[in-house]
C-alpha positions in Angstrom: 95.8 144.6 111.1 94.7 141.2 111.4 96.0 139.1 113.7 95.0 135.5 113.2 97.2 133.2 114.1 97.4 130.2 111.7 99.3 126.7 113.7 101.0 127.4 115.1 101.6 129.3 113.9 99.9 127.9 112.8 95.9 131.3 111.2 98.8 131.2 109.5 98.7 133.2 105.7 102.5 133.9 105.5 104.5 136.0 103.1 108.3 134.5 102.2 111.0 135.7 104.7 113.4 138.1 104.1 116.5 140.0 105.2 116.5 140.9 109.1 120.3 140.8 108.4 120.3 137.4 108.7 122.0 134.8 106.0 120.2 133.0 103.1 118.6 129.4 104.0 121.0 126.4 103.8 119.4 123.4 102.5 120.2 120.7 105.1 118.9 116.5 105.3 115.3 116.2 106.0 115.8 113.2 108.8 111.7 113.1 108.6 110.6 113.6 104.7 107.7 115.3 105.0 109.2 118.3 107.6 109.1 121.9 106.3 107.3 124.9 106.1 104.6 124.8 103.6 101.9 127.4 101.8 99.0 126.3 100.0 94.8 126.3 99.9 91.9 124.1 100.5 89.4 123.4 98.8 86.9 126.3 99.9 89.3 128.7 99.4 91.2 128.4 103.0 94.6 130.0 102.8 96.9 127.3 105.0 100.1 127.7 106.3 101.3 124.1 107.5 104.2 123.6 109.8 105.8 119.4 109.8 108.4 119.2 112.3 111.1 116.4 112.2 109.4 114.1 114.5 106.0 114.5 112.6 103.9 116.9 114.9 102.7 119.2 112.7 100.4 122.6 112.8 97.8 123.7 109.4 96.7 126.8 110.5 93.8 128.1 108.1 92.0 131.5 107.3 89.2 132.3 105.2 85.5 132.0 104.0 83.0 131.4 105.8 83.6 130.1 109.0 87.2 129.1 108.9 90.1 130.4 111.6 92.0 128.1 113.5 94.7 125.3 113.5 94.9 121.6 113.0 97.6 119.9 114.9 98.7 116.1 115.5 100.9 113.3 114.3 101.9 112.8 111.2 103.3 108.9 109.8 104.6 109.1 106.5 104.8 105.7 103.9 107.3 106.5 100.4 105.5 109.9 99.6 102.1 109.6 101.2 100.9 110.8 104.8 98.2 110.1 107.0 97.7 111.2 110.6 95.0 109.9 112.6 94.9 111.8 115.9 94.2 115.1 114.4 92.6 117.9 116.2 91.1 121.5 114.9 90.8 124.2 117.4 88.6 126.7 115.4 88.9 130.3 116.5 85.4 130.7 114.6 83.0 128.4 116.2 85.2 128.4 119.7 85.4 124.9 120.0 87.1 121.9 119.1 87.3 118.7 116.7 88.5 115.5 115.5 90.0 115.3 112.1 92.0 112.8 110.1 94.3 113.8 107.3 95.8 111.9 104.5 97.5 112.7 101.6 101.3 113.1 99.3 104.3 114.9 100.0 107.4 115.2 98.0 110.3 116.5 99.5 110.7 120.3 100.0 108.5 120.5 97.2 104.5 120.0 98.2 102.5 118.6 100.8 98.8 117.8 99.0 96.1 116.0 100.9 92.6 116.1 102.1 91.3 117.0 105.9 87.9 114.5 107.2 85.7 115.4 110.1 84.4 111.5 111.4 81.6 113.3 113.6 80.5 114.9 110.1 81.7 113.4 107.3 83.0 116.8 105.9 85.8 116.8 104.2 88.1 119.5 102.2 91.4 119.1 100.3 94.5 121.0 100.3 97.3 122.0 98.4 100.7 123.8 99.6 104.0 124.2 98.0 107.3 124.0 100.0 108.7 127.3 101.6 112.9 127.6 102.0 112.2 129.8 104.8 112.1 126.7 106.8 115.7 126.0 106.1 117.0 129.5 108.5 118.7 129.0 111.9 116.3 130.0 114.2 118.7 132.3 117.2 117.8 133.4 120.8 118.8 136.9 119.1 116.7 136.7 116.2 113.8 136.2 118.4 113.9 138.6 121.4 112.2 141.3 122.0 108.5 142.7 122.7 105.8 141.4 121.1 102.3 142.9 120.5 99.3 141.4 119.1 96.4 139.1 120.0 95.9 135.6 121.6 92.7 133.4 121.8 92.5 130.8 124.6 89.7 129.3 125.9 87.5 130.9 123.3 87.9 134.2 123.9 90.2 136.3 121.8 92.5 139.3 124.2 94.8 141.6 123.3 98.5 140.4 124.4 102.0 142.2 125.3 104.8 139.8 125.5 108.7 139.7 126.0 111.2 137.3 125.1 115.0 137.9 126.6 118.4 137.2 125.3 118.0 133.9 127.5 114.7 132.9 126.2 112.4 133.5 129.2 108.8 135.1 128.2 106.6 137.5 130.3 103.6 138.0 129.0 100.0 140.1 130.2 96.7 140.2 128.2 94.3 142.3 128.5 92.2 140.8 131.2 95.3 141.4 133.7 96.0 137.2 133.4 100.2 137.3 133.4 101.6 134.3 132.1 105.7 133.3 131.9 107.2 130.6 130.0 110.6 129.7 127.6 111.4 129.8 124.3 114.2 127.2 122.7 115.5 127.2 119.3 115.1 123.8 117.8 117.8 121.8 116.3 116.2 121.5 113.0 114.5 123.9 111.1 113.8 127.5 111.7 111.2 126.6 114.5 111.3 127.3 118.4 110.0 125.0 121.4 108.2 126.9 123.7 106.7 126.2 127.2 103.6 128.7 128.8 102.2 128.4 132.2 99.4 130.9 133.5 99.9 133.0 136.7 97.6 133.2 139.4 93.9 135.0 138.9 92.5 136.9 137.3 94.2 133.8 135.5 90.9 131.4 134.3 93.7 128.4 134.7 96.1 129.6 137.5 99.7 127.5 137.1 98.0 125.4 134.0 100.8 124.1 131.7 101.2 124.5 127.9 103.8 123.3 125.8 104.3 124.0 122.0 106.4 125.3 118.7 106.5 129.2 117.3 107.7 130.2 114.0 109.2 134.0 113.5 108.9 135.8 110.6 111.9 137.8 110.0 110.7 140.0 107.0 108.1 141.5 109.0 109.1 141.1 112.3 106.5 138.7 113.6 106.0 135.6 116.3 103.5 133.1 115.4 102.8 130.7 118.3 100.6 127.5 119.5 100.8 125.9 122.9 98.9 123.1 124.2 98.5 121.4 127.2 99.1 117.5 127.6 95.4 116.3 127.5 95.2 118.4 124.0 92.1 119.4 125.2 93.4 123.3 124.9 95.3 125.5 122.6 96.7 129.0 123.0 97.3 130.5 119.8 99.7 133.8 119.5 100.5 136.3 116.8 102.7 139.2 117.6 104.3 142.5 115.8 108.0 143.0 117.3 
């Protein structure tokens, strides 16, 4: 099955959430107008799963033809029903490397998030549109989200089969393919059904031994499955995650 992640969840073609068990979304206050969970497509025929968090970070993780996996993630500032973000960054699965991108654009309150994505170094550009998803609106749990995960990861440009655990408390173990272990937590967030999480590499066959990343992860309940992008503090790397419970 593919296993592209899409910010990050980011990647990130998504079907709407289901049971699990677990109680029907309750609408609560958006304190930043633009947050939610939204599902849409560009321009070239991109599916895009984009994540806006309350404090404006967001994830658009995209998959489709020709040359387009990965996830855009930076800042959003939002003005009376339009958006722009400046500091954007695409870290493409396909060509393995990174970019600038600025994004601007119209929101309306869990309803749509429409805009259009520019590459400066290029002068590409592509729009997007995406419609608001109430999946956003569940309470993410510690028990919702634990368990073993398996599924695939790409960092550093190379793509590695993963195996990962998450316990009642929240702390992950994790082992790819290449024998690199890595450990980290998970934290459900306030708002939203989104989880802070924090990864940091072991020691070698490690390529980055103790290196840092800190990011959000989305679970899908009807399905059972963990999407998830970390970063580290220079945002000069992105670890992208999706995993079958």
């Amino acid at each position: 099955m593919d296993k592209t992640l899409i910010i990050a969840s980011m990647a990130l073609a998504l079907a709407a959430c289901g049971g699990d068990g677990d109680d029907p979304p309750q609408p609560h206050p958006h304190l930043f107008p633009a947050e939610g969970l939204y599902r849409g497509k560009t321009s070239t025929n991109q599916d895009i799963t984009a994540l806006v968090l309350d404090n404006g970070t967001y994830y658009v993780a995209y998959d489709g033809p020709p040359f387009s996996r990965g996830v855009l993630q930076g800042t959003m500032h939002v003005d009376h029903g339009s958006f722009t973000s400046s500091d954007g960054k695409d870290f493409s699965v396909s060509f393995r490397d990174m970019f600038d991108v600025s994004l601007h654009g119209n929101y309306a309150t869990r309803a749509h998030l429409n805009g259009t994505i520019r590459y400066p170094a290029t002068g590409q550009s592509a729009t997007f549109t995406s419609t608001y998803d109430r999946d956003y609106e569940r309470t993410p749990t510690l028990a919702a989200v634990a368990g073993t995960y398996e599924g695939e990861a790409v960092a550093r440009g190379a793509v590695e089969s993963i195996a990962m655990s998450i316990s009642a408390t929240g702390v992950i173990h994790g082992m790819g393919a290449s024998a690199c272990r890595f450990t980290g937590v998970v934290r459900p967030r306030s708002r939203g059904n989104v989880y802070d999480i924090t990864v940091t590499y072991g020691p070698s066959p490690c390529a980055r031994p103790g290196h840092h990343l800190r990011g959000n992860a989305y679970y899908r309940a009807e399905d059972r499955t963990l999407f998830a992008a970390a970063i580290n503090a220079e945002r000069t790397e992105i670890l992208l995650f999706e995993g079958l419970r």
